[in-house]
N, C-alpha and C positions, 0 to 999 in steps of 0.2 A: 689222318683223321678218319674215325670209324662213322660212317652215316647212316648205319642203323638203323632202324627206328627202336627207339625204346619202347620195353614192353607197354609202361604208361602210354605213350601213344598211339601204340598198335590196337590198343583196346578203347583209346577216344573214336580210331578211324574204324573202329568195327561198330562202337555204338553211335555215328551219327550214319555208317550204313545201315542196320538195324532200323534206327527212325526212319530215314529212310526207304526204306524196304515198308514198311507197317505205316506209312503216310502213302506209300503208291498202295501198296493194297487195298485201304483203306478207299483210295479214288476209285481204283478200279472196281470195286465189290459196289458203290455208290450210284457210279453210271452204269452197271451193271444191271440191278434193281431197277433203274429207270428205264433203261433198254425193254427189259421183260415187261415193264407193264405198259410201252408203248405199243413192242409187238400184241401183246394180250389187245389192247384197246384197238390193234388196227385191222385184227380178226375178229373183234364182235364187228368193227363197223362193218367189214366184209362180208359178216356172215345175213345180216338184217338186210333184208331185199330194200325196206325203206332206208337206210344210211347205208345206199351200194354208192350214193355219186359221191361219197367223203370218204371211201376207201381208200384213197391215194394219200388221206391225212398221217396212213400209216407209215411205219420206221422202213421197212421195206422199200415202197416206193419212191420214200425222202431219199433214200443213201443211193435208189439207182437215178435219181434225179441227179445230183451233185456232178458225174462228169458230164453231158451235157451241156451244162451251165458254166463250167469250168471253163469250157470249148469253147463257147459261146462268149467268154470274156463279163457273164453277167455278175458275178461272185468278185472280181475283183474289181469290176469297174464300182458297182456297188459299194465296196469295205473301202475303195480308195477316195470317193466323195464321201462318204460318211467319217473315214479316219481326219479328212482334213477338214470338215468342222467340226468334228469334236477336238480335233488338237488345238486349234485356234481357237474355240471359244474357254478350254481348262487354260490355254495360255496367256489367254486375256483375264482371266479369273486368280489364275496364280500373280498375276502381275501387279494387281489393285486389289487382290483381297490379302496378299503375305505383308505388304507395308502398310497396308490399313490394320491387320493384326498387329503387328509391332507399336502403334501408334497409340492400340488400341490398351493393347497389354503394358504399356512403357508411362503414360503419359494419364494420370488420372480425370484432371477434366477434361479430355477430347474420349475420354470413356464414359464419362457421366452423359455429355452428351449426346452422344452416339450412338449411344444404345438403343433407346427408344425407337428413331429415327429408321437404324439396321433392322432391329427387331420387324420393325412395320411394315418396311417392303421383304424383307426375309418370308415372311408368311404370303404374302401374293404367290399365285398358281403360277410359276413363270409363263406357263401357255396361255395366260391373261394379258400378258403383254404384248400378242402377237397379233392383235389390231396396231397397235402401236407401232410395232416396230415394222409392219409394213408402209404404214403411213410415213418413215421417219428414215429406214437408211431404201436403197435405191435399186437392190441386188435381192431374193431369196435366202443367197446364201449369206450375205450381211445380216437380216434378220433371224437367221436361225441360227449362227453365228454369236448373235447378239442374246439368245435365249439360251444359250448355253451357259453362256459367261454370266446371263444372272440369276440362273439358275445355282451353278457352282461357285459362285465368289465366295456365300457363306458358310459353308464348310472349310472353307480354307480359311479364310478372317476369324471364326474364331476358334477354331483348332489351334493359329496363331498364335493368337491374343489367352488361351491358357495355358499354353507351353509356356510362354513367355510369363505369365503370371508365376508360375511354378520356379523360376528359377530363382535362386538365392539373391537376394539384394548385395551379400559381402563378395562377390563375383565383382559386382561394379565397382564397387568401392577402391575394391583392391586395384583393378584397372585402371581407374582413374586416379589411385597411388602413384600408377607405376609409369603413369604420362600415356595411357592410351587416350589416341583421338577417337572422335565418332566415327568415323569409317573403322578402325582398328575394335571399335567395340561392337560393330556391329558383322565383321565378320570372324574376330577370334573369340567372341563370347555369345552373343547373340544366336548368329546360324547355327553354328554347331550344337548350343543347345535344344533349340527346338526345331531342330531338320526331324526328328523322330516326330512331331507334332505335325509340321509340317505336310510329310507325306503322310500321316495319317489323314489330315484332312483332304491333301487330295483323291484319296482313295473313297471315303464318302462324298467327295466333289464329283467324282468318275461314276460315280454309281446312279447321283443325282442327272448328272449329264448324259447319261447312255440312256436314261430312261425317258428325258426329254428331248433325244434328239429324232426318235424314230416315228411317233406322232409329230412334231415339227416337220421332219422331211413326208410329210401326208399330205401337205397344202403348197400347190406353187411350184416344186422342181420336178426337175424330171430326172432325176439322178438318184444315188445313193438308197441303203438299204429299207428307209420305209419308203422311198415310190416304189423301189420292186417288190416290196409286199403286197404293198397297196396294186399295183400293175397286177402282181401272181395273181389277186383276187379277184380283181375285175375280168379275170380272161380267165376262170376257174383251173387254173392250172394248182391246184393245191398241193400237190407235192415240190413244186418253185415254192411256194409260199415257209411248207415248211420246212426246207432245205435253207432256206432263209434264217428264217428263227432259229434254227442249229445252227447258224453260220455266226449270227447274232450273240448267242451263248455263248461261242467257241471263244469268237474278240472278246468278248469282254472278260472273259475267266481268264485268257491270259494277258488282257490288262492290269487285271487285279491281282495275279500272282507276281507281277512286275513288282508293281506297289509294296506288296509283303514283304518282298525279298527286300529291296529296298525299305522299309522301315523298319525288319529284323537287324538290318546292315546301321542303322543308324539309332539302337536300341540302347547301345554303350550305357548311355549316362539311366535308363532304366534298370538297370542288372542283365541287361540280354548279352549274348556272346559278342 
């Protein structure tokens, strides 16, 4: 048997190199641009005798900051209390907001009523809840913990609940022709169709949570990436500070390109590959 590649295929693997090739250039040409005009902004501050003591906010002194810090175990101790409440509070939020989506999308009156209700604390500041939730769980990290999760529930509930809306009614039907149980409809019909939904909302859930975790970790711990901002600041060390915030960017772009690939991968029933 000849394994070949056929020329048809030699010219699919040359054009998804191509995309390839023209999506990395495309990054690179992007941070590129930013690169230049942070150095640019870190020689005017250099250059102004009055903004000499924020000189170090430049790119330069960030990137020779980074081994230091590295040494010092600050960068990882930091991303490792921050990763493990953000993972726990999108995992509390996946938890009770994907079958509150289903519930939401499936079940007409517990959506009529619901709505309202979601909608109304949906729009509360999550960081308005943080009198509350100090008063209420026992831990720092339980409360910030707890502001992530409701912060992101809604994204994910209803992301859910319009994938779910979207699917065809004659899906069920037929299922329930052919003797499928509720279990059997909810994982050969149900997930599969709105796993594309799904991670899309967690990907606006990750977005909303990375932005409310770092103000959160500002009040009460002494760990994770906003005390050591918050720390870089108070002890004028600005180039920690924004060695940070690069550090910051870095996780969350490639939490988010996680996401993508993942909901490219689960596009099917959209037209995607």
């Amino acid at each position: 048997m000849n394994f070949a590649a056929t020329p048809a295929r030699q010219g699919g693997f040359l054009n998804l190199g191509q995309i390839a090739l023209q999506r990395l250039t495309w990054a690179a040409g992007g941070l590129s641009i930013l690169a230049v005009v942070w150095l640019i902004a870190g020689h005017l501050l250099t250059s102004n005798p009055k903004l000499a003591s924020y000189s170090t906010f430049g790119l330069i002194p960030t990137l020779q900051a980074f081994p230091d810090m590295w040494e010092a175990g600050k960068i990882q101790n930091a991303s490792m209390a921050s990763g493990y409440r953000l993972g726990a509070g999108l995992l509390i939020a996946i938890l009770i907001g994907a079958p509150l989506g289903v519930l939401v999308g499936r079940i007409k009156w517990f959506a009529a009523y619901s709505n309202s209700p979601f909608q109304f604390i949906r729009m509360i500041s999550p960081l308005a809840w943080m009198p509350i939730a100090v008063l209420v769980f026992a831990t720092w990290n339980g409360s910030i913990i707890f502001l992530i999760a409701i912060a992101s529930v809604w994204p994910v509930l209803f992301a859910t609940a319009a994938g779910l809306a979207k699917v065809d009614p004659a899906w069920f039907k037929v299922a329930r022709n052919l003797g499928a149980h509720p279990l059997q409809m909810l994982t050969r019909i149900i997930m599969p169709a709105i796993a594309f939904d799904v991670f899309s909302g967690i990907r606006l859930a990750l977005g909303v949570a990375w932005i409310v975790l770092v103000p959160a970790e500002y009040l009460g711990v002494t760990s994770g990436l906003g005390y050591a901002i918050e720390d870089s600041r108070e002890t004028l060390t600005y180039n920690h500070l924004t060695a940070l915030v690069l550090t910051i960017g870095v996780i969350g772009y490639v939490l988010d390109s996680i996401l993508v690939l993942l909901i490219k991968h689960f596009s099917w029933h959209r037209g995607g590959a």
